[in-house]
N, CA, C and O of each residue as an XYZ file, in Angstrom:
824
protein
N     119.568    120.228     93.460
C     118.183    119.987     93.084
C     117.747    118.613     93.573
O     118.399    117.609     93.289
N     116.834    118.581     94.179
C     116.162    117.549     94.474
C     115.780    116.220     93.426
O     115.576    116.253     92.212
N     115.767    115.300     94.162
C     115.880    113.838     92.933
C     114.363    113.648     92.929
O     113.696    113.906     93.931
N     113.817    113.186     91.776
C     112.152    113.248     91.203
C     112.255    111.893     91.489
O     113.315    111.268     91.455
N     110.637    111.206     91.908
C     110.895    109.742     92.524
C     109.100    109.946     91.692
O     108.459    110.970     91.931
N     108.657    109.105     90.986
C     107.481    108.917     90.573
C     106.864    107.467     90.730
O     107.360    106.563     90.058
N     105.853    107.210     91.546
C     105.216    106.121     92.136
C     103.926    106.216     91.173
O     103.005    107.019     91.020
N     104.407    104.750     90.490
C     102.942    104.691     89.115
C     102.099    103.510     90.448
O     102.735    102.807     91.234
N     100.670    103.592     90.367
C      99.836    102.225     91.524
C      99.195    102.070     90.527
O      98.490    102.950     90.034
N      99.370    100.659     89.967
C      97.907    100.579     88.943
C      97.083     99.402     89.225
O      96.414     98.636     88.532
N      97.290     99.488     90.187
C      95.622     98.581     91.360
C      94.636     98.710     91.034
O      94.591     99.936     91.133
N      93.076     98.254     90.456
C      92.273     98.715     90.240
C      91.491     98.607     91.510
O      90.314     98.897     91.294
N      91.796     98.196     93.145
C      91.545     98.912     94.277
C      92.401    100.249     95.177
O      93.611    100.329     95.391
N      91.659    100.902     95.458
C      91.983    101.498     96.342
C      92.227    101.303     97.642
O      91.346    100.993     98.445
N      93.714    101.511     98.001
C      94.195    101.064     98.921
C      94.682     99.399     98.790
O      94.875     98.635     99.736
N      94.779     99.173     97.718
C      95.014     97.423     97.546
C      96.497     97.254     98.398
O      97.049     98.230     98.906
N      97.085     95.780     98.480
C      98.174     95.766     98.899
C      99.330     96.651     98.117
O      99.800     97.678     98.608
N      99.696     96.157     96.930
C     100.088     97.037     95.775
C     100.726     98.180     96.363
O     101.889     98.403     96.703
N      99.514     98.941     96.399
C      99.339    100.277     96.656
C      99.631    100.843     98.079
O      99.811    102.060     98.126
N      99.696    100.242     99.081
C      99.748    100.641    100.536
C     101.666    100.062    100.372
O     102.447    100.552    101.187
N     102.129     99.224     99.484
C     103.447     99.015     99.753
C     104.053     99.959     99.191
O     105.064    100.281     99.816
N     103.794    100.786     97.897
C     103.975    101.543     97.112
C     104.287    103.296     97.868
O     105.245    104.035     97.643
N     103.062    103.546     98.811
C     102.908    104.454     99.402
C     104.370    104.312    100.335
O     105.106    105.297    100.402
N     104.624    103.432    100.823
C     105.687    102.999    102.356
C     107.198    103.331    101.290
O     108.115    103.954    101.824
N     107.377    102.806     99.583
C     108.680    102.945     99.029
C     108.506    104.476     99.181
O     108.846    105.026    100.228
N     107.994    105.147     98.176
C     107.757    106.654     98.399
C     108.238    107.352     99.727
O     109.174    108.142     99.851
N     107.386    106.877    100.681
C     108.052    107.438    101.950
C     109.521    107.300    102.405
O     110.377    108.128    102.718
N     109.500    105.925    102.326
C     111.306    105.671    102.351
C     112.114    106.733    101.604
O     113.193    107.121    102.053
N     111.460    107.325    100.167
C     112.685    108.117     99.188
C     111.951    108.973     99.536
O     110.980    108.742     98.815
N     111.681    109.857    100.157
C     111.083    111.073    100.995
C     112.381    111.121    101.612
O     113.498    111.522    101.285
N     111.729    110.446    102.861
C     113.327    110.520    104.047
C     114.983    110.771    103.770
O     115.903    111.282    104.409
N     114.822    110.082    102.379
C     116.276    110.093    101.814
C     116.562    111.475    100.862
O     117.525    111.875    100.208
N     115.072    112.028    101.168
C     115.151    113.856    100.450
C     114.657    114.246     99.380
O     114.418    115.402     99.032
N     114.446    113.015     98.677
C     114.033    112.645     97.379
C     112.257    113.718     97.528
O     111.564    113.899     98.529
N     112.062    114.182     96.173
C     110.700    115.192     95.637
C     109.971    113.622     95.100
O     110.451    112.808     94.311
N     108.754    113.569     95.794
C     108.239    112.071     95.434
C     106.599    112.685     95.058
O     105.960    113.651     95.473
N     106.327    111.664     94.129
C     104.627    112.190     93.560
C     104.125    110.977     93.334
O     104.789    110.239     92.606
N     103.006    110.537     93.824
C     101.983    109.637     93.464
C     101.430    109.800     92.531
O     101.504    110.941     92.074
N     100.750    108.959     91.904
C      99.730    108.701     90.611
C      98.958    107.550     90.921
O      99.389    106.871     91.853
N      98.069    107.226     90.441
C      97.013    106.348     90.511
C      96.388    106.090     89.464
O      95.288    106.594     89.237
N      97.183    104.983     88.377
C      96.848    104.939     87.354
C      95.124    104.949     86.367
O      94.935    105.511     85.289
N      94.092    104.142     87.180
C      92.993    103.844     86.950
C      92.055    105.337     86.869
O      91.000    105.487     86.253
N      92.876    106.480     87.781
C      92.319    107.796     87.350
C      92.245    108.224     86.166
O      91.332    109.009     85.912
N      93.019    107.901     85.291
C      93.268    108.211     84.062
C      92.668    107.038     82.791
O      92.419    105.836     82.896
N      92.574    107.947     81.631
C      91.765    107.090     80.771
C      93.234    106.350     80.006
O      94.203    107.084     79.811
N      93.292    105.026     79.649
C      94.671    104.975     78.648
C      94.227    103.711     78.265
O      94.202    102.714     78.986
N      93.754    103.820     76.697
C      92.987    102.931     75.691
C      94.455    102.253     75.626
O      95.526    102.741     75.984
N      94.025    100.208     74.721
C      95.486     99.767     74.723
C      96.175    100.177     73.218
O      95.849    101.130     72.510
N      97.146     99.241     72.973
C      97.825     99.556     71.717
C      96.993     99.115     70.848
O      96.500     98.040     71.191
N      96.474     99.688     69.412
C      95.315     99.177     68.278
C      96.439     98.699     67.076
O      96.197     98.589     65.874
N      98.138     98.372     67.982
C      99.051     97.957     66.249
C      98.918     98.367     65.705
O      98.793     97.508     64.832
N      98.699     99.714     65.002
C      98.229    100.384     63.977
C     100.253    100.478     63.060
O     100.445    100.364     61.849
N     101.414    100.710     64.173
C     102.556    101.193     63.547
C     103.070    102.421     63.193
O     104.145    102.792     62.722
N     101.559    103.225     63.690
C     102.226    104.870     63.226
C     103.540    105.318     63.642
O     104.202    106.070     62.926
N     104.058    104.784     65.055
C     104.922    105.350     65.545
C     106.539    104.846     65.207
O     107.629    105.247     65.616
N     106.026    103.498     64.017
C     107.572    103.225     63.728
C     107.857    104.461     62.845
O     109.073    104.643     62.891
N     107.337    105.280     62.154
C     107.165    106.878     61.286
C     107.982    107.445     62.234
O     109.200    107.613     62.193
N     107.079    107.760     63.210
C     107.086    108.766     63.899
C     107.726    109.003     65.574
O     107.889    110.035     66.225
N     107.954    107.732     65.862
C     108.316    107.695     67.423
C     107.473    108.327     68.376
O     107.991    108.607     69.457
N     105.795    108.721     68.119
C     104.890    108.727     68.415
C     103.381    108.165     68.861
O     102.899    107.897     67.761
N     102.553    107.898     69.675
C     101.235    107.073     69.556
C     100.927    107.728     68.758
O     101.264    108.909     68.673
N      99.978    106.938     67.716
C      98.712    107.846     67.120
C      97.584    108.386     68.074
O      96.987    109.462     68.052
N      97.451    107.047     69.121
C      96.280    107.121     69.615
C      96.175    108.464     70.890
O      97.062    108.573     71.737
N      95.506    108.987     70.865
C      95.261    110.309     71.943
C      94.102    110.158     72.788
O      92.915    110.263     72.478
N      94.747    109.834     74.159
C      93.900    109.595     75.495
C      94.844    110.436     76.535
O      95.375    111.497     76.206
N      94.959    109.977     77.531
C      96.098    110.413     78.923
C      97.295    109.495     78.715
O      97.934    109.338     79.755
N      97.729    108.905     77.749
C      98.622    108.448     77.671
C      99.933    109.649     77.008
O     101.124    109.522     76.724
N      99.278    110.411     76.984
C     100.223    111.574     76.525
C     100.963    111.888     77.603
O     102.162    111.641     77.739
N     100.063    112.578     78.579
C     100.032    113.218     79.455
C     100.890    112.495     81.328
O     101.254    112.987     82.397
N     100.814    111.062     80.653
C     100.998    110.123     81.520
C     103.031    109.992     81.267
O     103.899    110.076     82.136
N     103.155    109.813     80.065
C     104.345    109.835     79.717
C     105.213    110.625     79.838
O     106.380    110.272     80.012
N     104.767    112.108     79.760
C     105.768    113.119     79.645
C     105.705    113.422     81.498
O     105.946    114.603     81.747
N     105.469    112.684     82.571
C     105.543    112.717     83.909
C     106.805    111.313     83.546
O     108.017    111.489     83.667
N     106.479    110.626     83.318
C     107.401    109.317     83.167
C     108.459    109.463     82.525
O     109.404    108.714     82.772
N     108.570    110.504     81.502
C     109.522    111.103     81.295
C     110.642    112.311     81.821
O     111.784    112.448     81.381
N     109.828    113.337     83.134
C     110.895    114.237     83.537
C     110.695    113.703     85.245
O     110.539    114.539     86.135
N     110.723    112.425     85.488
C     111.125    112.145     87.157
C     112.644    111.103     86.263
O     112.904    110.712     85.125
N     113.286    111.044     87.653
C     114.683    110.677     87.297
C     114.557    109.285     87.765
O     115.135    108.560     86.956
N     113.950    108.488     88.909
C     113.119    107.572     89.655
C     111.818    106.588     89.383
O     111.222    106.622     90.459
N     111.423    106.131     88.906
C     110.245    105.277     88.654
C     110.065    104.041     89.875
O     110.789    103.066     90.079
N     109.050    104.399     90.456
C     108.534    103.034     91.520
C     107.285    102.373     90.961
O     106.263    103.024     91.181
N     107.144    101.422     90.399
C     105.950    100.710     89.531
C     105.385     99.414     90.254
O     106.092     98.412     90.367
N     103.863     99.480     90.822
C     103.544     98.712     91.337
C     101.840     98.259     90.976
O     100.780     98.770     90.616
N     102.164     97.538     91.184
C     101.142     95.945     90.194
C     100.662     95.336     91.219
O     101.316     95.397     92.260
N      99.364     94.572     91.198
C      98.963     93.299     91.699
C      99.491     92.510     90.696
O     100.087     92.971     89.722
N      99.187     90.707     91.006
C      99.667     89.947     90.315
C      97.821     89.306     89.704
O      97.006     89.066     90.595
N      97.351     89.086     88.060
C      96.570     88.582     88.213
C      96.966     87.316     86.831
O      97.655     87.476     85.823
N      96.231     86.122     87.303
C      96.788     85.374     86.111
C      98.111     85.307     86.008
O      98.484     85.501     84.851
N      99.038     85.090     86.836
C     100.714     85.337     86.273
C     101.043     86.210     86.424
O     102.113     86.159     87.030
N     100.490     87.929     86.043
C     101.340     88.255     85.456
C     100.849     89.977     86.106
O     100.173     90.081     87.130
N     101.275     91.061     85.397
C     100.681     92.203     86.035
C      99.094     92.455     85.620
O      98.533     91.753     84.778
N      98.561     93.347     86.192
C      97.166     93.687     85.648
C      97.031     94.613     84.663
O      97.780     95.438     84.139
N      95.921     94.287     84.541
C      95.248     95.028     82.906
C      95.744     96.140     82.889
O      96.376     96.569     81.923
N      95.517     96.842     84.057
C      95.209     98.820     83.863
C      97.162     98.844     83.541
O      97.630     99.542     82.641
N      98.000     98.014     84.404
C      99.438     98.273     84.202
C      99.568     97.410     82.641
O     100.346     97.900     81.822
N      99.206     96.808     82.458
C      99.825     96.188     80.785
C      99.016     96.980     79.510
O      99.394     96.598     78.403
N      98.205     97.784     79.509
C      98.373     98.490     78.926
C      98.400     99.675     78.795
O      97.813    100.305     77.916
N      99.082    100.114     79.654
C     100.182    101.582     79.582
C     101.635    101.092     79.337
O     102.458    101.987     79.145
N     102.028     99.947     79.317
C     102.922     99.139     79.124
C     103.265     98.696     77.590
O     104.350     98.777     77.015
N     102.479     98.387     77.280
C     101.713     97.846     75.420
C     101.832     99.155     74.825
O     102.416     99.171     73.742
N     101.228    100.753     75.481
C     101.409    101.520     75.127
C     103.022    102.400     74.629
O     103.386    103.360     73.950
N     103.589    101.327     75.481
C     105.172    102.252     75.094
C     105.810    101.465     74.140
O     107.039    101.422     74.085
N     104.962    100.724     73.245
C     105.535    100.730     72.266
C     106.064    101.787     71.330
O     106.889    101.282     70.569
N     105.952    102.578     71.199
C     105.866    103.971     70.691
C     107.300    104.642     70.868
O     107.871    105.520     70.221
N     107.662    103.911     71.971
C     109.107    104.844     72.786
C     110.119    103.525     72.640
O     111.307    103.752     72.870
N     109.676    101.933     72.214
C     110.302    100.904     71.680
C     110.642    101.538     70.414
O     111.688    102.187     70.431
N     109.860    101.490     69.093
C     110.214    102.451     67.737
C     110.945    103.202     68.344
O     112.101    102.779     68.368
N     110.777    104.270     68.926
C     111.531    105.817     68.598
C     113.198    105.307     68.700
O     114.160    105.778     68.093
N     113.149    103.782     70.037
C     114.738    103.953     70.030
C     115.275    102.567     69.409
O     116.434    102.314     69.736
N     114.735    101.756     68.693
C     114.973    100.363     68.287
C     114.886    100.553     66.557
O     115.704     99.996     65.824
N     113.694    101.482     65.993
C     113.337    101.420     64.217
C     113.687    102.891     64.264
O     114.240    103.137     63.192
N     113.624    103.973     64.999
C     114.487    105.398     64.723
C     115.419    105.618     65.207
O     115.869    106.762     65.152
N     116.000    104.737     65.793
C     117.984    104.741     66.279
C     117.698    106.186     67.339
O     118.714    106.788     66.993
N     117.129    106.997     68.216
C     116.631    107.628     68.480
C     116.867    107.772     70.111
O     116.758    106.665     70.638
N     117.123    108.692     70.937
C     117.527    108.505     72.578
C     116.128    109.478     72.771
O     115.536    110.316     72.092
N     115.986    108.919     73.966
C     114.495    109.832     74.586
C     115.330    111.045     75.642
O     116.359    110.994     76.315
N     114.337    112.075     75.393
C     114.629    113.299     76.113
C     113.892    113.316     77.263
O     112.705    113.641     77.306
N     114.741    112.882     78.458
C     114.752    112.432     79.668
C     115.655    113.395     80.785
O     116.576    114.139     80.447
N     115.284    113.244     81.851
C     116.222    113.767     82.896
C     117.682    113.951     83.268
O     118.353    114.859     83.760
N     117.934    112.505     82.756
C     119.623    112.441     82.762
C     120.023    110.572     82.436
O     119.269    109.852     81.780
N     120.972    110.228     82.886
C     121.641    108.859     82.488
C     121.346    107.727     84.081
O     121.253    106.542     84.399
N     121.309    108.906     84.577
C     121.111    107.693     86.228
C     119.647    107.425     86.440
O     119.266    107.285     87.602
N     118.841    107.343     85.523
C     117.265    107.258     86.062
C     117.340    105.191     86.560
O     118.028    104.253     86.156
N     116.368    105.317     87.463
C     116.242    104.059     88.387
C     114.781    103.673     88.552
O     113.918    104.502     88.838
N     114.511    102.230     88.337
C     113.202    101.863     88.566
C     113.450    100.578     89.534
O     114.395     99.807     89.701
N     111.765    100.757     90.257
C     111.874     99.484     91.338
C     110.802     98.791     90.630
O     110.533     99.265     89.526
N     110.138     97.792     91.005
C     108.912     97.417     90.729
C     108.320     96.767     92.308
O     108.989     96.243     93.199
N     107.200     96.960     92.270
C     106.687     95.858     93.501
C     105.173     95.171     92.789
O     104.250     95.691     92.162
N     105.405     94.013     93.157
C     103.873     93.257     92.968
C     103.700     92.325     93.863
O     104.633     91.592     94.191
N     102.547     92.226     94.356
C     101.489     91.758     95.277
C     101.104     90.722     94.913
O     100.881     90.949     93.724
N     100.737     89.215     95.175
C      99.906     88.060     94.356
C      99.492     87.362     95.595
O     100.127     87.395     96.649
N      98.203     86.627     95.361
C      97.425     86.221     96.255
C      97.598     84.191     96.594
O      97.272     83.404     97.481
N      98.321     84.142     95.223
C      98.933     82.568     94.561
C     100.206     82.346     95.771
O     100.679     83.342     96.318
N     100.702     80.934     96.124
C     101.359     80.659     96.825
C     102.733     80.799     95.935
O     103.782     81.333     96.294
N     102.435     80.160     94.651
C     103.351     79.908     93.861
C     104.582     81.488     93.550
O     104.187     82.609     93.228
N     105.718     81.173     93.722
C     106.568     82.616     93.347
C     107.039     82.760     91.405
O     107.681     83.586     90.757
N     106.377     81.600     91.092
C     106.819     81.638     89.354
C     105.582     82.489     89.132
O     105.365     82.763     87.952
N     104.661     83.000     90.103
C     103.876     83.966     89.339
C     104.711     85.750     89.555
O     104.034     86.778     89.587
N     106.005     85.735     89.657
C     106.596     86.684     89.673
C     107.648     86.783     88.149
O     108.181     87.825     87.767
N     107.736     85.696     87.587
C     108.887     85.171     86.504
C     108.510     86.183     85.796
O     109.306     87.113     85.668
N     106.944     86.265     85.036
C     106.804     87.002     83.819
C     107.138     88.223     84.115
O     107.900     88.671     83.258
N     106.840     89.171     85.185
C     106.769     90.111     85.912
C     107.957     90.976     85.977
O     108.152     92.115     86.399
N     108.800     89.935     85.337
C     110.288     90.596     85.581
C     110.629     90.792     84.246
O     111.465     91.642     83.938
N     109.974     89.974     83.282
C     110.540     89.835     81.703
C     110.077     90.871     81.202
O     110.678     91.536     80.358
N     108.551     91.235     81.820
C     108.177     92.300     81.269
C     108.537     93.725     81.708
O     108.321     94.751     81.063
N     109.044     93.635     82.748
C     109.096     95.162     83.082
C     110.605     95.908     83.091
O     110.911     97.090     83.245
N     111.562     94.480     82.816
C     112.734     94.762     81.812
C     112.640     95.109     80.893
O     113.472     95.906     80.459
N     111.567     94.680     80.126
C     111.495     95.355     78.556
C     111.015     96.502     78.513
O     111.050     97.251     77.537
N     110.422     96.775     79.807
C     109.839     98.364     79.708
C     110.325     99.078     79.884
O     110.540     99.966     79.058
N     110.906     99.060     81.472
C     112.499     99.766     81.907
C     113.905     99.969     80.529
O     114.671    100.927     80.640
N     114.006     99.358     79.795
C     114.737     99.298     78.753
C     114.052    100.338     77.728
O     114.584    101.438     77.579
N     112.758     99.973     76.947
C     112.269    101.465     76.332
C     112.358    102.769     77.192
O     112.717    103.784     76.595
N     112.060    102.863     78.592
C     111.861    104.162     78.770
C     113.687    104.681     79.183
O     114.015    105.830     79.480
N     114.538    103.605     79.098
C     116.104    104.229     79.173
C     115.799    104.125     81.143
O     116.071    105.245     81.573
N     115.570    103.642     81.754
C     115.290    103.004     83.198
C     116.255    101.982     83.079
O     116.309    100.925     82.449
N     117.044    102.614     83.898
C     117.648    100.947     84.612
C     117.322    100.548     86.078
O     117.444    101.062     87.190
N     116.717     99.059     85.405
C     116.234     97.725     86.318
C     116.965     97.996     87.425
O     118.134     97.626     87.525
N     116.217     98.798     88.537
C     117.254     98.627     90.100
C     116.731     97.541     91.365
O     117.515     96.999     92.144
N     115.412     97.380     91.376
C     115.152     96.592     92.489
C     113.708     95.674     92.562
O     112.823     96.227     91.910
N     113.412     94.813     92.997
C     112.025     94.313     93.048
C     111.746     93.977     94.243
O     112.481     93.361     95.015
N     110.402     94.470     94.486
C     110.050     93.959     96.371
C     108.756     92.673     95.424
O     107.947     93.142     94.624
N     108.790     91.431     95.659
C     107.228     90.684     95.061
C     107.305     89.947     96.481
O     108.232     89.442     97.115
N     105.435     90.158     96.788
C     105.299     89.410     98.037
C     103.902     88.773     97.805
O     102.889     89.371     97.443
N     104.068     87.115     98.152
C     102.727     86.251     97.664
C     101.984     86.252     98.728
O     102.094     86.999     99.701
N     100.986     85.158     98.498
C     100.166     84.672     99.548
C      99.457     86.074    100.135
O      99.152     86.097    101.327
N      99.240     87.054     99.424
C      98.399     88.327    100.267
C      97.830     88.458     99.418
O      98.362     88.697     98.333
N      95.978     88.309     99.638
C      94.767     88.674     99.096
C      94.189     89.684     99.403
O      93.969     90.705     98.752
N      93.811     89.265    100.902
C      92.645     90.699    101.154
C      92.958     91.749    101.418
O      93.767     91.850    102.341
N      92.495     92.953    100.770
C      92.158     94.199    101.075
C      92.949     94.585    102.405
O      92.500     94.323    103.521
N      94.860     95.598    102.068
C      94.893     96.030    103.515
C      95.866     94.735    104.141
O      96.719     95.136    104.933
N      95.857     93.377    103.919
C      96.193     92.518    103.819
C      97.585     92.690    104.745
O      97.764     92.432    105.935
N      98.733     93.364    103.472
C      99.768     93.904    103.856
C     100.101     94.706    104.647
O     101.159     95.323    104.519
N      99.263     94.891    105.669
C      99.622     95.862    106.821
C      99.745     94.999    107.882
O      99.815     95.613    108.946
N      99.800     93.746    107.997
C      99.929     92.787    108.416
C     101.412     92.552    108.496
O     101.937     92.185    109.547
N     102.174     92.790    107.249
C     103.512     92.047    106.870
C     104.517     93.433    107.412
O     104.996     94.122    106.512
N     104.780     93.769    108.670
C     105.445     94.299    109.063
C     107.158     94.210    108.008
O     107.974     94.989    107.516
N     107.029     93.395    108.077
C     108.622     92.663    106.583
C     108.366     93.721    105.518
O     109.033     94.713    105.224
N     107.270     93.270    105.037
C     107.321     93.974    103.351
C     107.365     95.427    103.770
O     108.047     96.129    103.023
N     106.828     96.004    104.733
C     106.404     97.675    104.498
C     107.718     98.387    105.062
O     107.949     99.584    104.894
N     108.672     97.372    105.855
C     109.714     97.817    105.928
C     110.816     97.686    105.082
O     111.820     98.371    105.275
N     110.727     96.706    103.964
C     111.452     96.959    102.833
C     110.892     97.558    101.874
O     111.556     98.006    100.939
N     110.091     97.625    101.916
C     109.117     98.997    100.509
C     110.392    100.189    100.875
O     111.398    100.551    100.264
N     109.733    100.593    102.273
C     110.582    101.641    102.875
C     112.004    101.824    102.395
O     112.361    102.449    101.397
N     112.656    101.263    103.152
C     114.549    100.730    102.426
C     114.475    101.208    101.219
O     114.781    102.322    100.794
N     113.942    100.062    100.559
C     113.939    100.039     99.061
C     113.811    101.410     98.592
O     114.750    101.826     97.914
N     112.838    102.194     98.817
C     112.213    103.334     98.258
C     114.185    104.399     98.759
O     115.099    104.813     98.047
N     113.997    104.401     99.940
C     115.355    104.886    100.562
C     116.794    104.557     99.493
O     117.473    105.457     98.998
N     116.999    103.347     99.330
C     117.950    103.276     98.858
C     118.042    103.744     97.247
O     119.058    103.982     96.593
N     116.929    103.785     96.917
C     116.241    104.042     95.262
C     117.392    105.381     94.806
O     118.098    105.511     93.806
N     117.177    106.387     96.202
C     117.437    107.707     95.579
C     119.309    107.794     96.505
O     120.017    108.715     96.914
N     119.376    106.912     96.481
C     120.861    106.947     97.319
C     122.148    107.376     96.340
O     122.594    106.349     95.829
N     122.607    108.112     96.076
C     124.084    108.543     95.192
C     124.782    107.291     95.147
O     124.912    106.687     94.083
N     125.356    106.754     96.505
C     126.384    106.286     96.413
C     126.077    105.171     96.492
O     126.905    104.440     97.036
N     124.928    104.611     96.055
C     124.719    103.346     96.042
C     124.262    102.901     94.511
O     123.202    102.896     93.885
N     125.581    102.546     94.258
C     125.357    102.609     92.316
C     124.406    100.693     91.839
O     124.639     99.545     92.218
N     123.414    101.269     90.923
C     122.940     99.958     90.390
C     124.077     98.817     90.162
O     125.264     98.890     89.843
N     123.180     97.696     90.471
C     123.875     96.684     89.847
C     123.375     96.007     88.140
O     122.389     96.301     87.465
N     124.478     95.046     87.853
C     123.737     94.676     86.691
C     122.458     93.947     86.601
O     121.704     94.018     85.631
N     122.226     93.148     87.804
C     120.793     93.172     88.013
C     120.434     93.370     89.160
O     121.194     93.250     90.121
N     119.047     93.753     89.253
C     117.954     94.488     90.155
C     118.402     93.268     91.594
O     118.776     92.095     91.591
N     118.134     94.251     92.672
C     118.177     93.352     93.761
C     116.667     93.025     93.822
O     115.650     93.673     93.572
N     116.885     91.915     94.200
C     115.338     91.034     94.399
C     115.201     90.187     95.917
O     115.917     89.308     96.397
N     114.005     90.833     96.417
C     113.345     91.102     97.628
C     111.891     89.926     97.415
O     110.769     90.434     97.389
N     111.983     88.931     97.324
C     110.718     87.998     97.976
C     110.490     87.715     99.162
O     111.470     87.420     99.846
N     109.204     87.710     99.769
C     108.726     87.230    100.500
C     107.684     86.426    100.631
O     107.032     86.319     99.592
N     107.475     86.102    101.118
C     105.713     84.853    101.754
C     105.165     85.669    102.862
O     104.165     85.290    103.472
């Protein structure tokens, strides 16, 4: 059976850098055989977390938008490729809260002792983010957070492509570098014999 590779873009442009590097990992875990599906997060409606706590009960949101619908895809691919612009530090809105949102799947396995019904034990996430800042400490938070996410959804942290200094629109089609490690990256994502490490390989560029 073919390995499920799910590419979340939560760019609020179309075609942003983000998103055109995102497209190139995908392709890479194509080649490598991998069943790959895009998403485009901003298509979808997903209100943030209102703390309400229902789900320390229940290991459930209360709240009902596409965040339902968003999860149980995030739940049966074996693969996660998650890609962000960088704004302020850190990821963007439309990605931090679908992020905020899994609190829900924090409870089910932290306050209900609880394992999520998932694909299997080898699931793998990359992340890529884009920032327009010279500075690379606008990648630091980027990592804190999407460990903690990768950790609720039972994802283990496999790789990060972050590439600065790219603003405009398309930008990254420029960086012959990055779109050929998106590629790799995406390639090596779905590789058997290339077992995770304890931490993510990390891919910067300028």
């Amino acid at each position: 059976m073919n390995i499920k590779v799910l590419g979340i873009s939560t760019s609020p442009r179309i075609k942003g850098n983000s998103d055109l590097l995102l497209c190139r990992a995908l392709a890479g875990a194509e080649s490598a055989g991998a069943n790959t599906k895009y998403l485009r997060l901003p298509d979808y409606k997903v209100s943030p977390c209102i703390e309400c706590n229902a789900c320390y009960a229940t290991g459930l949101c209360k709240v009902q938008d596409d965040y339902q619908q968003l999860l149980k895809k995030i739940l049966d691919t074996d693969h996660l490729i998650f890609a962000t612009p960088i704004f302020f530090m850190t990821v963007c809105a439309q990605a931090k809260m679908l992020i905020d949102r899994c609190q829900c799947l924090w409870a089910h396995k932290y306050v209900l002792k609880k394992e999520l019904n998932t694909t299997g034990n080898d699931r793998r996430g990359m992340v890529i983010a884009v920032g327009g800042s010279r500075s690379k400490k606008q990648f630091e938070s980027v990592r804190l957070t999407m460990k903690s996410y990768f950790d609720s959804l039972q994802v283990h942290y496999t790789a990060n492509l972050f590439v600065n200094k790219i603003d405009a629109l398309g930008e990254i089609e420029k960086h012959p570098t990055a779109m050929n490690e998106a590629y790799r990256l995406g390639s090596q994502l779905v590789d058997a014999d290339t077992l995770p490490s304890d931490k993510p390989i990390n891919i910067e560029l300028t």
